[in-house]
KESETOR-821970 format. One line per 4 residues: number of its first residue (from 0); their letters; for each residue x, y, z of N, C-alpha, C. Coordinates in steps of 0.02 Angstrom, whole numbers, plus 50000, padded with zeros to 5 digits. Layout:
# residues N
NUM	a	X Y Z X Y Z X Y Z; ...
END
This chain:
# residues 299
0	xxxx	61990 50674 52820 61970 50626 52767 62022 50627 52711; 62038 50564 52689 62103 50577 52641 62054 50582 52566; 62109 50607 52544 62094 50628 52444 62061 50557 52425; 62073 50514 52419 62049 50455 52394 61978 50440 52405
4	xxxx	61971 50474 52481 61886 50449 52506 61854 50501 52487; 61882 50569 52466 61827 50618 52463 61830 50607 52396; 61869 50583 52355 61875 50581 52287 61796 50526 52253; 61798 50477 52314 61756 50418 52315 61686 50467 52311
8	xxxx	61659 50508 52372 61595 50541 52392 61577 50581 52348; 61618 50623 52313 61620 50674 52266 61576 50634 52208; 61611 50582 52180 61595 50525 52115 61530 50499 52129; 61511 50492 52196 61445 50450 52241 61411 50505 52231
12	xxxx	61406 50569 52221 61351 50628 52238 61346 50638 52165; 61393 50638 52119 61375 50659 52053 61347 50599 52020; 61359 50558 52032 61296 50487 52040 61240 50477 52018; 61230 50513 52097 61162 50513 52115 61127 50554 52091
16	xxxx	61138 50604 52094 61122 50676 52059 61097 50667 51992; 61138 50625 51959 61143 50610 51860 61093 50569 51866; 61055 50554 51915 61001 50506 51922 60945 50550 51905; 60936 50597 51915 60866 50649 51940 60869 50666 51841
20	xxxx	60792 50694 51849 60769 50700 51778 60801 50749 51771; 60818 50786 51683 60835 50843 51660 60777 50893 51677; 60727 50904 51688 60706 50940 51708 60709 50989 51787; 60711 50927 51828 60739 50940 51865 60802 50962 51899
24	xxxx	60850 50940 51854 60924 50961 51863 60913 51020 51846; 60907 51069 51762 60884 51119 51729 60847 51179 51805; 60801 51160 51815 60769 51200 51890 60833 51185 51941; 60862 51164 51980 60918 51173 52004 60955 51223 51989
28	xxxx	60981 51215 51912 61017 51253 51893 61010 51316 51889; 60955 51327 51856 60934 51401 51844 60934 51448 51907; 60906 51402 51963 60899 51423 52032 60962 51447 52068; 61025 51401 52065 61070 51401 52089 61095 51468 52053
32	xxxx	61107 51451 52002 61154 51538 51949 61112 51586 51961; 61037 51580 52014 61007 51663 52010 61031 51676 52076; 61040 51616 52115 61066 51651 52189 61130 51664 52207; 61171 51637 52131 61251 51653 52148 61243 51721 52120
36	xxxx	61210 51763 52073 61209 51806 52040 61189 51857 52088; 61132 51826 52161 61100 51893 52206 61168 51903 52253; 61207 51850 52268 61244 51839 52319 61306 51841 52320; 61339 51836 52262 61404 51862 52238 61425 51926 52211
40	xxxx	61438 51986 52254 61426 52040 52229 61518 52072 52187; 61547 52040 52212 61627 52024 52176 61630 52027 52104; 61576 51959 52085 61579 51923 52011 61533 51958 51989; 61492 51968 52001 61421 52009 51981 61423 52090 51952
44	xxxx	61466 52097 52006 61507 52172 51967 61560 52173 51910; 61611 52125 51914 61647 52107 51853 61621 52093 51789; 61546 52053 51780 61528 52047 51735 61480 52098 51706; 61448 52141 51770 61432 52186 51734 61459 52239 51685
48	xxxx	61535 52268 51727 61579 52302 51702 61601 52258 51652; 61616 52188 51621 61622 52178 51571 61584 52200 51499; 61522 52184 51527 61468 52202 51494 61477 52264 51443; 61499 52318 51510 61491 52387 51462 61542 52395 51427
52	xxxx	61610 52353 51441 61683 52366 51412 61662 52335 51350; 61631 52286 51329 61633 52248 51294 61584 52283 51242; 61522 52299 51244 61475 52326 51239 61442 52403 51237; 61498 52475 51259 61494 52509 51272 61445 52551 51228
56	xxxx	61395 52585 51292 61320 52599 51283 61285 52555 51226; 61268 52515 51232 61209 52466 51194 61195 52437 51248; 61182 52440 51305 61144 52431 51335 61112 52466 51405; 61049 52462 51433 61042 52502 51476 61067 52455 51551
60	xxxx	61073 52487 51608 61068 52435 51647 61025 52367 51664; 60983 52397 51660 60913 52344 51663 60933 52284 51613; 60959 52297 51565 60963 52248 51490 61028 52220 51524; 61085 52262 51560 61161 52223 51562 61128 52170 51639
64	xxxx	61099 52183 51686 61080 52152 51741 61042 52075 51709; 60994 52080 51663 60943 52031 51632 61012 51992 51572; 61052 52008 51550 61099 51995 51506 61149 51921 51561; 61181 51985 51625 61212 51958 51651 61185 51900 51716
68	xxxx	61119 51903 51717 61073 51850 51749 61074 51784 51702; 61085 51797 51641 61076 51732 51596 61154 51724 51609; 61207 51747 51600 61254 51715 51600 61285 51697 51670; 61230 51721 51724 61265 51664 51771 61244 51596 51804
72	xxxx	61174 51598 51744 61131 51538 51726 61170 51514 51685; 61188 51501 51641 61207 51466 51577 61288 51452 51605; 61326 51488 51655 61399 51464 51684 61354 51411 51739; 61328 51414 51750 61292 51364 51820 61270 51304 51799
76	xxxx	61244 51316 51726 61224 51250 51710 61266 51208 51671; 61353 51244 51668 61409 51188 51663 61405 51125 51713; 61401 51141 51775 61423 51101 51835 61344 51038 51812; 61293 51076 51819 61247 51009 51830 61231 50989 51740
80	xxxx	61245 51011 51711 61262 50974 51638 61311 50920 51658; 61366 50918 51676 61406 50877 51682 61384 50823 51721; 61347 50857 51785 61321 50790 51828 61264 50770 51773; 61223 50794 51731 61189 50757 51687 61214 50701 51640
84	xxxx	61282 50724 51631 61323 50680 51553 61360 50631 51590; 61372 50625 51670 61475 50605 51693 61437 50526 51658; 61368 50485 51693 61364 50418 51687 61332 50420 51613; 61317 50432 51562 61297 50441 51474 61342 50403 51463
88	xxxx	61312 50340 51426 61360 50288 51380 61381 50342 51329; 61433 50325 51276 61462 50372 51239 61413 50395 51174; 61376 50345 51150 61330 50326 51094 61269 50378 51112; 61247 50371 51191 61188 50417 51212 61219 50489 51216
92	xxxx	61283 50497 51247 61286 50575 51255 61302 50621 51176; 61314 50575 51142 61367 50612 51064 61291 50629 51029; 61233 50584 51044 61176 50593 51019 61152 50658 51028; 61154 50707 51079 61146 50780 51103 61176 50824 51041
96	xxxx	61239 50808 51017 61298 50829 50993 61292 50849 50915; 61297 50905 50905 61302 50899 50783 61360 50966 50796; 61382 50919 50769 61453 50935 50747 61439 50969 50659; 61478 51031 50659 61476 51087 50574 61553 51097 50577
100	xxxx	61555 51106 50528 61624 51124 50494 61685 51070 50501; 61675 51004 50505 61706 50987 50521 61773 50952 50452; 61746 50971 50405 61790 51002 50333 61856 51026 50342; 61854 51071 50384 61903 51127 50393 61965 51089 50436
104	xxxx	61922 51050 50488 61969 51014 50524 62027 50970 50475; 61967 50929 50433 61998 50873 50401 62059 50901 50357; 62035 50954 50320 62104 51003 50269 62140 51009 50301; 62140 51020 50362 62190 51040 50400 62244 50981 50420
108	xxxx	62205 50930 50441 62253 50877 50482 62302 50836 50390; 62265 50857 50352 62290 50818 50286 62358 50835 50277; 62379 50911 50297 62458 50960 50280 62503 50919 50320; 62475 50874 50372 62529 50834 50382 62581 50855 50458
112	xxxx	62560 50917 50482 62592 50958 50521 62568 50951 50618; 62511 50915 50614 62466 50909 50665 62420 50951 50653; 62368 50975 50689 62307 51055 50725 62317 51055 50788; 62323 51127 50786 62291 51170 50857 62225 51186 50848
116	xxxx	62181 51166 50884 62106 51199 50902 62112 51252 50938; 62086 51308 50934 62086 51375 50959 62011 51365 51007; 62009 51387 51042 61945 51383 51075 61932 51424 51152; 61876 51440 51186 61873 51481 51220 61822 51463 51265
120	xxxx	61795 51503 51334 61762 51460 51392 61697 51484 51360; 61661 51451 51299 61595 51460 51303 61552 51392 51293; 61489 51400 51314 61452 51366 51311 61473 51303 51365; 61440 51232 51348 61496 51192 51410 61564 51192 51362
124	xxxx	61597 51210 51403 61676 51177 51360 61704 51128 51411; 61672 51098 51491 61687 51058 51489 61670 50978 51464; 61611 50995 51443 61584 50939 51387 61598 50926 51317; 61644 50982 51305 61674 51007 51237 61729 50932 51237
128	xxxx	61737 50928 51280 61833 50890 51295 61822 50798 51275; 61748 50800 51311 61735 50729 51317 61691 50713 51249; 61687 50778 51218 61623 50774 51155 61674 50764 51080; 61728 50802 51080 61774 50780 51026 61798 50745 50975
132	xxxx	61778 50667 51022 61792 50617 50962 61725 50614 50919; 61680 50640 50942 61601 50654 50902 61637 50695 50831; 61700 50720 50815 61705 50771 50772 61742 50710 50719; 61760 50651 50745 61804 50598 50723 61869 50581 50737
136	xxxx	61893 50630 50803 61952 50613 50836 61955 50585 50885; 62007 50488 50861 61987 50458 50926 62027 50499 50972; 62082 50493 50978 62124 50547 51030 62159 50614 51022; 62096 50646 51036 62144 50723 51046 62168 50741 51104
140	xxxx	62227 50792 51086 62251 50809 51168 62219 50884 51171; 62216 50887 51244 62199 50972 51261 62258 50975 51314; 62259 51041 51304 62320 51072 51365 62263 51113 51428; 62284 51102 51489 62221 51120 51529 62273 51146 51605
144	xxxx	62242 51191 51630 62294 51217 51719 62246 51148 51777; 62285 51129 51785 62253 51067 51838 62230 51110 51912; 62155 51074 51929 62148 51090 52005 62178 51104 52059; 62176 51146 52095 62204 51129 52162 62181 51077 52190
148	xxxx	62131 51072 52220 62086 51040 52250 62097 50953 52201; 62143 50927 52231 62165 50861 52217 62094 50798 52186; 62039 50805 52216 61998 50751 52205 61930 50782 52162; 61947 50837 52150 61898 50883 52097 61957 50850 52040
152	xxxx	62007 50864 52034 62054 50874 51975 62049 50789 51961; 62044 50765 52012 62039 50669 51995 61980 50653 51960; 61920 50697 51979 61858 50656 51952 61828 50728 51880; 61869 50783 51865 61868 50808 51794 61894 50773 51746
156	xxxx	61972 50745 51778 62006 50711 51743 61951 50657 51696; 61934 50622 51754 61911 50557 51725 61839 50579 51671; 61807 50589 51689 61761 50654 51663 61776 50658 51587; 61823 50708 51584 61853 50724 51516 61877 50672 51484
160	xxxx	61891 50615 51501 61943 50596 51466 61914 50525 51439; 61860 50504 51452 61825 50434 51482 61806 50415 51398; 61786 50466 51356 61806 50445 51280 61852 50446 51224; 61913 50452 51247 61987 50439 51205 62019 50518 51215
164	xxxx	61978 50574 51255 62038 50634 51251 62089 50625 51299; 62150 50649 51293 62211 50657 51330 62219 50728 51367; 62223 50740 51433 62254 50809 51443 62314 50810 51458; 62359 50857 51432 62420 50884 51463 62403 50934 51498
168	xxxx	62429 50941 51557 62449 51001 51610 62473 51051 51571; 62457 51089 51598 62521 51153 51547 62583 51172 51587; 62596 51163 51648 62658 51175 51670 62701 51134 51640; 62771 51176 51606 62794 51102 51579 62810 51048 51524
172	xxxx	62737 51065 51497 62721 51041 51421 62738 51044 51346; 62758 51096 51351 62808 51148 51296 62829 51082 51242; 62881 51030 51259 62919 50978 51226 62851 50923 51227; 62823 50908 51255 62761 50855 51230 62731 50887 51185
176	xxxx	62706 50927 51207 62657 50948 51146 62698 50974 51060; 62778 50987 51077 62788 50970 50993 62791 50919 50980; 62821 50847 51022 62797 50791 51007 62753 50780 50985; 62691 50781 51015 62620 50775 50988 62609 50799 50925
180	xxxx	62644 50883 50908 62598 50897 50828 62651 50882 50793; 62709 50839 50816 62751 50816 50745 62728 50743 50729; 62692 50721 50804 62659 50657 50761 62602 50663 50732; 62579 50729 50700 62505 50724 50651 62443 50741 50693
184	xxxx	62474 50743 50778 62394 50724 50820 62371 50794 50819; 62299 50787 50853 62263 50843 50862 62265 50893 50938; 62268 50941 50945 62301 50971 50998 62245 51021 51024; 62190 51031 51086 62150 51093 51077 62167 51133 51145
188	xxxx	62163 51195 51145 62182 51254 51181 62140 51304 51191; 62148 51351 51243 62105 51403 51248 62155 51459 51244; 62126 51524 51250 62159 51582 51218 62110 51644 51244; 62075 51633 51316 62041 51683 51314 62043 51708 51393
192	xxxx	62111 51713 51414 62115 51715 51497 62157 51777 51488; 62140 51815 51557 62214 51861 51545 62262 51829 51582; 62331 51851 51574 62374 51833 51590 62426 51908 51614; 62459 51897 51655 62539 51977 51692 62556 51961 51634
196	xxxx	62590 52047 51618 62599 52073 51560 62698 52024 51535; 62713 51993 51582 62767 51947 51573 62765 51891 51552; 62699 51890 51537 62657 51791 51501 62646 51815 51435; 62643 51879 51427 62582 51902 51360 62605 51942 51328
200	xxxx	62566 51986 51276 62549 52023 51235 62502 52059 51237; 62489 52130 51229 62445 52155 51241 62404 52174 51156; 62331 52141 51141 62306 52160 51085 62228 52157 51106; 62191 52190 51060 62137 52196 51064 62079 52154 51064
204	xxxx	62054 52154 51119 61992 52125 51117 61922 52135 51144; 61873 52165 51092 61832 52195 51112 61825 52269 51119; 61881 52296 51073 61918 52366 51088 61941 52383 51131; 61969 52353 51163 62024 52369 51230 62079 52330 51230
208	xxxx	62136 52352 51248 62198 52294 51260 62190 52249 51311; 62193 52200 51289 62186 52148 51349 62256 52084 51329; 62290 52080 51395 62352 52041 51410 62328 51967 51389; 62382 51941 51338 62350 51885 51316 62396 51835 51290
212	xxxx	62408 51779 51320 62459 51727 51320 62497 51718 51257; 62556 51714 51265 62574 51714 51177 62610 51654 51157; 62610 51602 51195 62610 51541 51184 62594 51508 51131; 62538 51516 51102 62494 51483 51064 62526 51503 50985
216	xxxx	62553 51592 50983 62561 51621 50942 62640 51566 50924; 62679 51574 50986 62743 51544 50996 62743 51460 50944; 62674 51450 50979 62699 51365 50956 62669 51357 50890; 62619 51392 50859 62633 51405 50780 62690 51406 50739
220	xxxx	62704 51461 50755 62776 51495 50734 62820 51442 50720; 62827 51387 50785 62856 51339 50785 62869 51282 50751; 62800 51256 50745 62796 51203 50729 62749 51196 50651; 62730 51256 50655 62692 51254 50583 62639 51216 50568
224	xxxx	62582 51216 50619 62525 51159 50653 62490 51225 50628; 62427 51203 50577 62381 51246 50549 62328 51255 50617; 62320 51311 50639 62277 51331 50688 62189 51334 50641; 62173 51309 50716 62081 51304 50669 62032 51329 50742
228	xxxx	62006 51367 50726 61964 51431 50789 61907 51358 50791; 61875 51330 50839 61788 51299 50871 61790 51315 50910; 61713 51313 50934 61695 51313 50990 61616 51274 51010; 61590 51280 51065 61530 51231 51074 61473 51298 51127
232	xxxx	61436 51289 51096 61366 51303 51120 61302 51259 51140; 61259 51289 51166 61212 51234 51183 61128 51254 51181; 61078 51219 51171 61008 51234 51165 60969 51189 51193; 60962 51186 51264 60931 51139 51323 60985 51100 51319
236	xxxx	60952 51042 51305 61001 50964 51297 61034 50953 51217; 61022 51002 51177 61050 50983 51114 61141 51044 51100; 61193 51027 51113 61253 51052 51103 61278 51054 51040; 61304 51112 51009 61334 51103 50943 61410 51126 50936
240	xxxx	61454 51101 50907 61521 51103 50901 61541 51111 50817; 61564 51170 50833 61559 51216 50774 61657 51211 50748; 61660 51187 50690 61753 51218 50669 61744 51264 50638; 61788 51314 50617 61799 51380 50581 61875 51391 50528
244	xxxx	61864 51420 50495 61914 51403 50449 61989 51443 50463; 62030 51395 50454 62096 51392 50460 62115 51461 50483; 62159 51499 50513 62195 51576 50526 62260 51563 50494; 62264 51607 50459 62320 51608 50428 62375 51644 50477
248	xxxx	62442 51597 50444 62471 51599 50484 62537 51655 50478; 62543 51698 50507 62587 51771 50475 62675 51774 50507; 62698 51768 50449 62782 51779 50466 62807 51833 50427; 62837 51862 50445 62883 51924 50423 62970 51920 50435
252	xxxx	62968 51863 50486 63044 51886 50495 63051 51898 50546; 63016 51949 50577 63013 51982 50657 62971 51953 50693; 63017 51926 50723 62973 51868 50785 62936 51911 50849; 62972 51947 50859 62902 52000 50890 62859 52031 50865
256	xxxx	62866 52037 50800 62802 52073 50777 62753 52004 50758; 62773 51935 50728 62755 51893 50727 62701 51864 50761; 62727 51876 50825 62694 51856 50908 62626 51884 50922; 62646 51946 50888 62600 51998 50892 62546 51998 50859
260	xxxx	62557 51987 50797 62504 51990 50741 62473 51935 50747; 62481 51870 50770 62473 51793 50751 62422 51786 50818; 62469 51824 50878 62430 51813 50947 62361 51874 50945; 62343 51920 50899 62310 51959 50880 62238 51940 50843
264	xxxx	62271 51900 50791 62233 51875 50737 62182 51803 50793; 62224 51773 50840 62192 51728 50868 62114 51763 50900; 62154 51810 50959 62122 51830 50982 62044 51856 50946; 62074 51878 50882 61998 51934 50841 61945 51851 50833
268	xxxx	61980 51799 50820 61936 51726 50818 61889 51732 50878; 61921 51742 50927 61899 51703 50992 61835 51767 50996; 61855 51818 50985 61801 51884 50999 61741 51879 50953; 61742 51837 50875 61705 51819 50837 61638 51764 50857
272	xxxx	61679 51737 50891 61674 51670 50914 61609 51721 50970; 61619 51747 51023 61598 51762 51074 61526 51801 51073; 61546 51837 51014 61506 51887 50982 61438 51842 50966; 61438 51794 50931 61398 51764 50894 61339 51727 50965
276	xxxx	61360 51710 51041 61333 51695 51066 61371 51736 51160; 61347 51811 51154 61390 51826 51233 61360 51807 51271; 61300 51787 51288 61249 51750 51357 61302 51692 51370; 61320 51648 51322 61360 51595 51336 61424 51590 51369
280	xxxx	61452 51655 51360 61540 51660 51367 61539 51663 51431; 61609 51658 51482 61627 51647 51526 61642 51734 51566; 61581 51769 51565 61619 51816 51581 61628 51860 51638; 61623 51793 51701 61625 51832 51757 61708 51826 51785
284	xxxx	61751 51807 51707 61845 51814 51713 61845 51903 51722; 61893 51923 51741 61914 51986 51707 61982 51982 51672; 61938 51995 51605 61980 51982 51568 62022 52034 51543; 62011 52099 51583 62061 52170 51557 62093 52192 51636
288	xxxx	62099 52137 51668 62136 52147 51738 62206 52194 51740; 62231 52135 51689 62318 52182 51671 62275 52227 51634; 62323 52286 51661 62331 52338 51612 62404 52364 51576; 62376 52388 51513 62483 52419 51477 62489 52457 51527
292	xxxx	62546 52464 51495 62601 52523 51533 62581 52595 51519; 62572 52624 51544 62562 52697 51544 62614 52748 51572; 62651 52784 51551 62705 52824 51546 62672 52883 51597; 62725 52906 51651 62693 52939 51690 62719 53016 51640
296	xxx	62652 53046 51635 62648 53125 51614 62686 53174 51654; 62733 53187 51590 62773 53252 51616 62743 53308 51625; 62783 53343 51676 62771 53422 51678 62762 53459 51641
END
């Protein structure tokens, strides 16, 4: 079957699906994230062991198992949220939507420099993409790693983008996207993946070093685009999209220590950010995969 036709069936099932009541989708969902949670014993262990890295002793098992049962409910109910929102005129879905802080944004875009949105996999963030101009931006760009799977990546695309957002790929992108924040536009990113210790930086998160892209730190530095930490959460059918105030932005001179401190300071956002709602966060990543370097002990 070629990409085009499965691209077609894929669009035909999420359809149909967006047809069925929220209640019913909601029971799907819950159902589905308890049997990926009995049946995935891979992810199920990662997030437990997140749990305690993250968390160490505050909780008993019983509490990290019931903890990590909600969050593979609340990652499950990305997919059929979306089949709830893909057919939502724009007017009906933004209605779900209250947007706070969105002050911070505006100071920001005034300096004249563009914004980076800092942001991280919680709550839906793929409804985050298509929810945006709800904040008053007709076109923002996000930087995003495209699908493999050719006719998934065709019908996210469209998905995301169906109310004025733009994605750039990130392979690549480096020179668009200073384009973009020298023309004033709005730019949003994530910052919460690990990455080989040849992509990154190693700083703390959660009290542990965890390998962490320094890109973001890079294109500050660069371009002098006031960085602004949101993110989006959710309560049934009602989503909120939260801005946070500006991170200051740290130069010394030493562009490695720069990298460091800036890609540091992001990170302590994103952990703020996480803190305030962990059932929500994405955390069946492992996100302390890389490890530093450890010097082998002499004799």
């Amino acid at each position: 079957m070629s990409n085009d036709r499965i691209f077609r069936f894929l669009k035909l099932m999420v359809t149909l699906m967006g047809r069925l009541p929220w209640t019913v989708l909601k029971f799907f969902s819950n159902l589905f994230g308890l049997i990926w949670y009995k049946a995935d014993k891979r992810h199920r262990a990662v997030v437990l062991e997140n749990i305690k890295l993250a968390y160490p002793g505050r909780f008993s098992l019983a509490e990290s198992e019931r903890m990590a049962i909600r969050i593979f409910k609340n990652t499950a109910g990305i997919l059929f949220e979306v089949i709830w929102a893909y057919k939502k005129p724009r007017d009906e879905l933004f209605a779900h939507f209250t947007v706070k802080g969105a002050g911070y944004l505006e100071n920001a875009r005034k300096k004249g420099r563009g914004v980076i949105l800092l942001t991280c996999h919680m709550g839906n963030f793929e409804l985050l993409v298509a929810a945006l101009p709800k904040a008053g931006l007709k076109k923002p760009y996000g930087i995003y790693r495209k699908f493999d799977f050719k006719p998934l990546e065709r019908l996210m695309r469209e998905m995301r983008q169906r109310f004025g957002a733009i994605l750039i790929p990130m392979r690549g992108a480096s020179e668009k996207i200073d384009a973009i924040l020298r023309e004033g536009e709005v730019m949003g990113t994530l910052l919460d993946q690990n990455v080989d210790w040849y992509k990154g930086v190693f700083v703390d998160f959660f009290g542990r070093p965890a390998c962490t892209n320094s890109g973001l730190a890079k294109l500050a530095l660069r371009s002098g685009s006031p960085v602004i930490p949101m993110y989006t959460v959710r309560k049934d059918r009602s989503f909120f999209i939260e801005f946070l105030p500006e991170i200051p932005l740290c130069e010394t001179g030493d562009t490695i220590k720069d990298i460091e401190i800036n890609t540091q300071n992001y990170t302590s956002a994103v952990e703020s950010m996480v803190r305030r709602y962990p059932d929500q966060y994405f955390w069946v990543h492992n996100r302390w995969k890389t490890k530093p370097y450890c010097p082998y002990p002499r004799a």
